[in-house]
N, C-alpha and C positions, 0 to 999 in steps of 0.2 A: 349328190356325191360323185367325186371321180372315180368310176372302175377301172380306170386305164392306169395299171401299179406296176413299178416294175419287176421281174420275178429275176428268179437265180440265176434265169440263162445274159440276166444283162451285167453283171456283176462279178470280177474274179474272183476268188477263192481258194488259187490254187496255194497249196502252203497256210492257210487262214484257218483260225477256231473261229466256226459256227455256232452260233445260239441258234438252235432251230427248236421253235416250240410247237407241239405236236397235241392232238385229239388223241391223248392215250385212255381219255374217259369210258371205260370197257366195262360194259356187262361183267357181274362176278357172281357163281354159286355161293352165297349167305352162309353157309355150314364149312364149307373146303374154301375159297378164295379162289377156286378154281373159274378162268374166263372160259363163259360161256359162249361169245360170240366175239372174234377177233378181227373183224370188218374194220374197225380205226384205228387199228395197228397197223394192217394190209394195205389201207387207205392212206397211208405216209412214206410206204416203201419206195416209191417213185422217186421221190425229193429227195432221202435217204441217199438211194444208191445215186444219183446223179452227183451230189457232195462229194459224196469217198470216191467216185469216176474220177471226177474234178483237181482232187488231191485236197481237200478240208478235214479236218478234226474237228468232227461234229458233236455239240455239246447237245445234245434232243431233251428237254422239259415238257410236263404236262401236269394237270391236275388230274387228281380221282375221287370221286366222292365227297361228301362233304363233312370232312372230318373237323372237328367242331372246336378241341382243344387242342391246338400243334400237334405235333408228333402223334399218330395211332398205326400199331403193327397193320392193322386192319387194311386200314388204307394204303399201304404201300405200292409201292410201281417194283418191286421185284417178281411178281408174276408177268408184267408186262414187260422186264427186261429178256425170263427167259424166254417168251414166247418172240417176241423181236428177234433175239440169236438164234432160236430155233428156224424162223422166217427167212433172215439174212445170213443162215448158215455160216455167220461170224459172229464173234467173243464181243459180248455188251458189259461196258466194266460199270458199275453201279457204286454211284456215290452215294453215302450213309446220311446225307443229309442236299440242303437247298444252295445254302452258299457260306458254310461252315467250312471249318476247317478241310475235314476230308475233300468236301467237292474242290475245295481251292485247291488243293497238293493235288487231284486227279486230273482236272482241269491243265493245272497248268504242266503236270508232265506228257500230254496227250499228243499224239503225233498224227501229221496228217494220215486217212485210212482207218484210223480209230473212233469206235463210238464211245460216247461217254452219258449215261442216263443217270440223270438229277432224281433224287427224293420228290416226293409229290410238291408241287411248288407249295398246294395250299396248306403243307405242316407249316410256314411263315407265316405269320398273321397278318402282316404288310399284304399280302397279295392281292387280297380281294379290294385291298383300302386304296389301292394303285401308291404304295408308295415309294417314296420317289429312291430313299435308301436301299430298300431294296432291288428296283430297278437297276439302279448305278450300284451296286454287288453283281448282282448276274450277268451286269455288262460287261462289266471287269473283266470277264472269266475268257471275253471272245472279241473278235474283229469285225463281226457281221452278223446281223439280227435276220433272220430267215423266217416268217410267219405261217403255217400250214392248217394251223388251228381251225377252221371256217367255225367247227359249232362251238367256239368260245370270242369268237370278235365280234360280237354285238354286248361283251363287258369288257369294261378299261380298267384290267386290273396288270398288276407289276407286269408279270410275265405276258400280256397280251397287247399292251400298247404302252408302257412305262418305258421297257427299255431301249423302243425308238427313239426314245432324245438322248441317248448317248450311244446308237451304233447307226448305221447304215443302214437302213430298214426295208427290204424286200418279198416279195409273198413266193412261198412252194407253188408245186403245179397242181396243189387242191383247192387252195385258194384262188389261184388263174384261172380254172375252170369253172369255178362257183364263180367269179366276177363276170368271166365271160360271156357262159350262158345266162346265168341270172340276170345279169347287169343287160347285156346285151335285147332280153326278151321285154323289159321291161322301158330301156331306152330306144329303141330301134323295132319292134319286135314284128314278124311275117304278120299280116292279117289277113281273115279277121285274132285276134286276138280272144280267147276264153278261159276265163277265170274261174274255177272251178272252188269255192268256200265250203267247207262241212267241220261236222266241230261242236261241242257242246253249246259252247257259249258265244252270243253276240258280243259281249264285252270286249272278250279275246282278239277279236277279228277287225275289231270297230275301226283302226286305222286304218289294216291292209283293208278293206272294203268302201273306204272312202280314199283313199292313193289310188285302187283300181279304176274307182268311177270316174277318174280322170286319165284314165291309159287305154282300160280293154273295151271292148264290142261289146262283148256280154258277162255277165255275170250271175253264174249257179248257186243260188244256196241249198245246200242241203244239210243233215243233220241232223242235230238236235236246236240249234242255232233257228232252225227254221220255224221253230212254234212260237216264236216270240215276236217273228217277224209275221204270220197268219193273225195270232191276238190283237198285232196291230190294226189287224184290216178287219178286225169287229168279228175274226171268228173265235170259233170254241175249241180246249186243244184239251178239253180234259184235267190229266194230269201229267202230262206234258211239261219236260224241260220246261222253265221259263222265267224270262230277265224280265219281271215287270219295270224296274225303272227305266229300260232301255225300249222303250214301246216307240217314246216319242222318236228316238234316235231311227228307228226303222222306219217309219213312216218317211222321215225328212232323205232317208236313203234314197226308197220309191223316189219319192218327189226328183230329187237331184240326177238318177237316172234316168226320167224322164225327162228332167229339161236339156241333159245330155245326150239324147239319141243311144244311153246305152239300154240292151237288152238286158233288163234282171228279171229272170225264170226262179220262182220259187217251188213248192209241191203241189203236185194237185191232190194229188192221194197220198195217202199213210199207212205203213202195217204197222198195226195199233198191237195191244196187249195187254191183258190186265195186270199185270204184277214184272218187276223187272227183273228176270229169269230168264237163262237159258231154252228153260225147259216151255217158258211159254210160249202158247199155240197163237201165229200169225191172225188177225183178223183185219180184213181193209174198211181207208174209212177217206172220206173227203176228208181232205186238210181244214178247210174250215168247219167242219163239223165232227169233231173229234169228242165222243162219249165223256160226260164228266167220270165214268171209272175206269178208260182207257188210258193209256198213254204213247206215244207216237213213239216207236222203236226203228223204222227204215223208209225210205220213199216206197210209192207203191210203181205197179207197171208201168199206168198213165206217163208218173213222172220219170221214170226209166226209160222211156220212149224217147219223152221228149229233151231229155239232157242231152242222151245218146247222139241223137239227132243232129244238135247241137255243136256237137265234138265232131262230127262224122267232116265237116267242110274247116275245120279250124285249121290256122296254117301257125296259130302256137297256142297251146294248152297249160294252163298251170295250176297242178291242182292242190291243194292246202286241206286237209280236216277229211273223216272218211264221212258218208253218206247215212249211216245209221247205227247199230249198236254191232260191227262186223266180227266181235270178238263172240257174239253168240250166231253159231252157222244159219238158224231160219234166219236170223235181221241181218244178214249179210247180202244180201243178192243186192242192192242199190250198190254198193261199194263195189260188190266185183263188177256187175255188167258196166260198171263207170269206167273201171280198169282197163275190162276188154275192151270197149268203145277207145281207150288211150290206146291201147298196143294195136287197136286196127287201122288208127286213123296214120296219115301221113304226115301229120303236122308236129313241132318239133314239140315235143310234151316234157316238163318238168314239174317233178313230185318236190314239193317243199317240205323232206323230212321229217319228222315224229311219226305220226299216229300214219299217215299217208304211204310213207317208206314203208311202215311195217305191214301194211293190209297189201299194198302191192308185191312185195316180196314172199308175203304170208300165204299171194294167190297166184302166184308164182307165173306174174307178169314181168318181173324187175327187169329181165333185160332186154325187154319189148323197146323201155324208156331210155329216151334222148339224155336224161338225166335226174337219176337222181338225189337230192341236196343232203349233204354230211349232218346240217344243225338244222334242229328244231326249230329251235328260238330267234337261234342268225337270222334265218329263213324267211320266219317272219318279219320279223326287225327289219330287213332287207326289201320284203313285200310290202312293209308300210311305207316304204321311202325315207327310213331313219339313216344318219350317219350310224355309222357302224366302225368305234373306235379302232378297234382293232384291222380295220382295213384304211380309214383315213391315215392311220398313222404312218402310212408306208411310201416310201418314194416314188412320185407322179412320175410316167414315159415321159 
């Protein structure tokens, strides 16, 4: 895939309605609607003010939630509008619908310096179908397609890669940066290069783990992922995670790292546990010899050593999935000293967002890191070496 896209700064817009579609997908308190964590609102404000600098009337779209039969109060992007105006310290005018009547009379009375925020795209049932009517509606509305979205362009729906075949199509400076560094570490990237995997499931990982074994130096498995990859090699994991169909897939991993010269460090130790709880008391165990009434909950020292280690010379780091069960504090130490070992090393280190972002931020390393990535899923998608609709779709440099 080309990561070489061109952004807002190649393109006029002085005088132009903008479509800029935005990651307004926001944490919300269940009870109140109130947003709880407004990092993907704050995470667009760049691109934002640059437009209204420029002289654009900015039309900003996003999804929230997945609201199942069109239209739900629930799911509304009116919290998200106040909190933007509250941000931008300027009047966000909120159209009552996607590309109905209302958004069209607001739309088309909007003056450069003005923002204009759409209804949640996905009350249109088009949206997620990529289609094309809808696409060429929302087009309508503007002169220039502006993409910002990162953790929604690994789906080709209306709003995300539709209505580049009817504007000019360019990526914000969230998506430059996730091209850049992402694209760049994985095309070009300092070595040695290491590849940091954790994560429930082998399944999950099974592409980015075979795209790696042809890029990085080494590659860490940690997790829960990792007892399936031990049962392969004839040990005993207890009651341990485990992907038995994917047994033969790990072996053929081994294999193919080794006829690659690349390093894959799996566990040697395990803090085990009888019951999956909080409250349960750490017990360590060889990786291959895991109690049938235990089950594998963190790496142990041994392998905290040795990952460590690992990371300590790396000159790019990227690491995907936490190390073991880190939302309960005793099975938390593999995840954090992984962390720390990132924030001490010199090498440029990139978190691939979900579960990863939040243990690093949660251990309150986040601005240790080189960077780290808006989507979960993109992220992945990206680490397996997928096209990534939403970013092909956009005009080559």
């Amino acid at each position: 895939m080309n990561y070489n896209k061109k952004t807002v700064k190649d393109i006029d817009v002085k005088g132009k309605k903008v479509l800029l579609r935005c990651d307004f997908n926001v944490p919300q308190d269940k009870a109140t609607g109130a947003i709880t964590d407004d990092k993907r609102i704050r995470a667009a404000l760049p691109t934002i003010q640059y437009l209204l600098e420029q002289g654009a009337a900015v039309i900003a779209c996003s999804h929230l939630g997945k609201p199942k039969e069109g239209p739900d109060p629930k799911f509304s992007l009116a919290p998200v509008a106040a909190r933007l105006g509250e941000l931008l310290g300027k009047e966000i005018i909120m159209a009552a619908d996607v590309v109905g009547e209302d958004a069209k009379a607001k739309a088309a009375a909007l003056q450069p310096g003005q923002i204009l925020l759409l209804e949640n795209t996905r009350f249109e049932k088009g949206e997620t179908k990529n289609d094309p009517a809808l696409a060429k509606a929302m087009a309508d509305m503007a002169e220039v397609y502006v993409s910002d979205a990162f953790g929604a362009v690994h789906r080709a729906h209306a709003s995300t890669a539709g209505v580049a075949a009817y504007l000019p199509a360019v990526s914000g400076f969230l998506i430059e940066k996730e091209l850049e560094v992402m694209g760049g570490a994985l095309a070009d990237p300092k070595r040695p290069l290491v590849a940091i995997l954790g994560g429930s499931k082998v399944s999950s990982k099974i592409g980015v783990i075979n795209n790696l074994l042809d890029i990085a130096d080494t590659i860490i498995i940690g997790g829960g992922m990792a007892y399936t990859f031990a049962k392969a090699q004839g040990g005993s994991v207890g009651k341990s995670l485990l992907e038995a169909d994917w047994l033969d897939y790990c072996n053929e991993m081994i294999e193919k790292a080794k006829a690659k010269g690349v390093k894959l460090l799996l566990p040697e130790d395990t803090q085990c546990a009888a019951e999956f709880s909080a409250d349960a008391k750490p017990v360590l165990h060889d990786t291959m010899e895991i109690p049938d009434d235990m089950m594998g909950m963190d790496i142990g020292p041994k392998t905290i050593a040795a990952y460590t280690a690992a990371v300590k010379d790396a000159g790019t780091v990227i690491w995907n999935g936490p190390m073991g069960v880190f939302e309960f504090p005793s099975f938390a130490e593999g995840t954090r000293a992984v962390a720390k070992a990132l924030a001490d090393t010199n090498a440029i280190t990139i978190i691939g967002g979900g579960d990863s972002a939040a243990a690093v931020a949660q251990l309150g390393y986040a601005d240790k890191m080189t960077h780290i990535s808006t989507g979960g899923g993109a992220s992945l998608e990206f680490l397996e070496g997928k096209e990534l609709p939403g970013v092909a779709c956009l005009l080559d440099q």
